[in-house]
N, C-alpha and C positions, 0 to 999 in steps of 0.2 A: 571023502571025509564025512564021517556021518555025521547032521546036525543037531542030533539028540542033546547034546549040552548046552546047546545054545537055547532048546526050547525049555530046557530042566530051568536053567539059570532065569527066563523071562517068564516063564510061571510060579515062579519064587517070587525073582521080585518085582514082577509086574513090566517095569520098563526097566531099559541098561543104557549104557554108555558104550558106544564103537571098544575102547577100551576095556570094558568089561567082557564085553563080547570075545574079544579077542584074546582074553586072557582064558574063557573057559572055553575057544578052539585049541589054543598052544600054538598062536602064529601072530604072528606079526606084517599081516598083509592084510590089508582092507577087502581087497576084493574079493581073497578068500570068504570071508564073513560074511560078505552081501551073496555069492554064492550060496550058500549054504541057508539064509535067512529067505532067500527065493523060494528053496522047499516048503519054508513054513510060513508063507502068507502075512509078512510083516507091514508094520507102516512106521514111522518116521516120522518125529512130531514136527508142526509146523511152527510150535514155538521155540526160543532157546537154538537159534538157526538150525535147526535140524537134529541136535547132538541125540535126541534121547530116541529107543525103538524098543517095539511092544509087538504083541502076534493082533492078529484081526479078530481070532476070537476071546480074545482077554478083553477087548474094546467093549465098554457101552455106549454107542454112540445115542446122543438126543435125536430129536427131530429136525436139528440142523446139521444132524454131521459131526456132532464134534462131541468131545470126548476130556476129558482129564483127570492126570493122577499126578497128586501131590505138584497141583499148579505147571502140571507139562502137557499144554495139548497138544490133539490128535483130530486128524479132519478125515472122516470117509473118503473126502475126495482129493485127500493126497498133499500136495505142496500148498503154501500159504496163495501163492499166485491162484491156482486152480480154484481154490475154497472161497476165495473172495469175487472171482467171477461164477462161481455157481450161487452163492447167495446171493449178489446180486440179482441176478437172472430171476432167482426164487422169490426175491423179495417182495410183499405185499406194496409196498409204497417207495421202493428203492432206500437208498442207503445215504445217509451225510458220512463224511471220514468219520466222525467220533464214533457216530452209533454204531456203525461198523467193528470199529476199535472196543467198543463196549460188550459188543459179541463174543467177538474173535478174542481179546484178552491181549492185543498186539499193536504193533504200528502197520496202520496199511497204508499210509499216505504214498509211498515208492508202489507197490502191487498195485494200488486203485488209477496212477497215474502211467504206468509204464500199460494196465489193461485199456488204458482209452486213448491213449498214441496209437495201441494199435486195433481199435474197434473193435473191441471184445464187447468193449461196452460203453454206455453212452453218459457223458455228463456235463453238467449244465450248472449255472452257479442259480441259487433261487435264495433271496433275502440274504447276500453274502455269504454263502458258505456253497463248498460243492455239492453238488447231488447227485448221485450215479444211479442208472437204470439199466435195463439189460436194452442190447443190440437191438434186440428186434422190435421194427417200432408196433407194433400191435402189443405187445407187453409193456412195452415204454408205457404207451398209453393209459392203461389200467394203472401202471405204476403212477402216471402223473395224478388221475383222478384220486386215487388213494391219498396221495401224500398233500393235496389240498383240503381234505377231512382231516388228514395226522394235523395239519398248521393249526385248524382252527381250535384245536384244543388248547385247554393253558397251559401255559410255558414251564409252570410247577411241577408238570407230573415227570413222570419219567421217562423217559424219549426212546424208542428203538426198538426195532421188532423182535418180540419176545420179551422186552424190558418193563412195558408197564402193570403196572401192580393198581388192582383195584380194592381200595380199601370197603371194611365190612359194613360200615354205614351205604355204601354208592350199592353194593351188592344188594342190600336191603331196599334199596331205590328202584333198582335197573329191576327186580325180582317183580316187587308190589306194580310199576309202569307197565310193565311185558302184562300183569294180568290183566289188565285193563283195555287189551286191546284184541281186534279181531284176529284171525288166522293168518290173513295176508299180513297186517299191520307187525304181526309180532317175528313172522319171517323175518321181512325188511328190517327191524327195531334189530334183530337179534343179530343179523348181517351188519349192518352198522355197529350195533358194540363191537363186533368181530374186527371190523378194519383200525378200531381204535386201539385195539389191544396188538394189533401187531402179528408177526409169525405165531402159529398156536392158539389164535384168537378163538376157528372155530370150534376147536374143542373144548378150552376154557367157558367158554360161554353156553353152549350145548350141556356141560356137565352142570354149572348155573342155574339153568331153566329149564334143565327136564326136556331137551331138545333132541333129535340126531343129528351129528355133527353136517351130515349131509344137507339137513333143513337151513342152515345157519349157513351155509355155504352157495346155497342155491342163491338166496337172503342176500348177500353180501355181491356177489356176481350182479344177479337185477338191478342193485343200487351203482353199481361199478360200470357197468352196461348201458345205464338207465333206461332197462328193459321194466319198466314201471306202468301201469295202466292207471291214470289217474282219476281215471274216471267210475273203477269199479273197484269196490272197499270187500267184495265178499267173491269168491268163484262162484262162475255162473253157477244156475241152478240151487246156490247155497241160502241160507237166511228162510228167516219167516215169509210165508208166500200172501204177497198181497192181499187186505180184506175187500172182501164187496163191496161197494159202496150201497149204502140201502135206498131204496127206491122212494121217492117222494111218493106219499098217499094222495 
């Protein structure tokens, strides 16, 4: 059965319904359909339990993976279970259920607890609420240090990675601070605003201050690391080079 209709029908209108699908093959067999959508590199959204399906090159996905149209997403990485342990895993400072759900656009309190019964991934309650971090504890770890900087911010802004929003006055702050400071200093400086903002920080910030995303990420690893030298403000060899001192006559 050739799948040409099924692709006609989902570049029209973007996503379909099992139903709809099945009305422009001429059958009434599910697996017929999923056949046929095999050819053409489909995904399956992981909201609305699965009902809606799009091709993979219709998808715009973000820099998280995910995707949507007319409030139905879509995750690169397939099922809601899958997608919520790969951002985990990804996450700068690990995940609470909401901020998660703030993400995602979903419930994941079932996915986030049936992923850590079985050690996909790791969570832990921190100021009453859960925390989740990815398995491996050398990432846990960076996740913990991060999300001890996320705490100390105020409670006002807006919480979750990729979520907060820096208003034009702070940008005007962080801009005129960053000038003021040495090469090393404003790495670190920029690294730090980076963990505070979350997924997408580096380059949000990077575009900010005239940075490459690279610089800000180097920045933000050191602080994370606390691969820090406290002792020297300039790289060796850098800075004005000592004056003489002048010789008593």
């Amino acid at each position: 059965m050739d799948p040409a209709p099924l692709r006609q029908l989902l570049v029209e209108r973007t996503i379909a319904t099992m139903e709809e699908l099945k009305v422009a093959l001429a059958t009434q067999v599910d697996m017929t359909v999923f056949r046929r959508l095999r050819e053409l590199n489909y995904r399956s959204s992981y909201s609305h339990r699965g009902k809606y399906y799009t091709l993979d090159e219709t998808a715009e996905f973000d820099d998280l993976g995910l995707w949507s149209f007319r409030a139905v997403w879509f995750s690169r990485h397939g099922t809601l279970l899958k997608t919520c342990e790969v951002l985990v895993e990804e996450a700068e400072a690990g995940y609470a259920t909401d901020e998660l759900e703030n993400v995602l656009h979903v419930g994941v309190k079932d996915p986030l607890r049936k992923l850590a019964l079985e050690g996909r991934i790791f969570r832990e309650k921190i100021d009453g609420r859960f925390v989740h971090f990815a398995a491996d504890s050398s990432v846990r770890s960076r996740q913990h240090r991060a999300r001890h900087v996320w705490e100390a911010q105020p409670r006002d802004l807006p919480f979750g990675a990729g979520l907060r929003v820096v208003p034009d006055e702070l940008q005007a702050a962080i801009v005129l601070f960053f000038s003021l400071l040495d090469e090393r200093q404003r790495r670190l400086y920029a690294g730090l605003e980076s963990m505070k903002l979350g997924h997408g920080g580096d380059r949000r910030i990077a575009e900010l201050l005239g940075l490459d995303p690279g610089t800000v990420a180097r920045g933000r690893t050191q602080l994370l690391t606390q691969d820090v030298d406290r002792e020297r403000v300039r790289r060796e060899g850098g800075g004005r080079p000592p004056a003489e001192k002048k010789r008593r006559k």
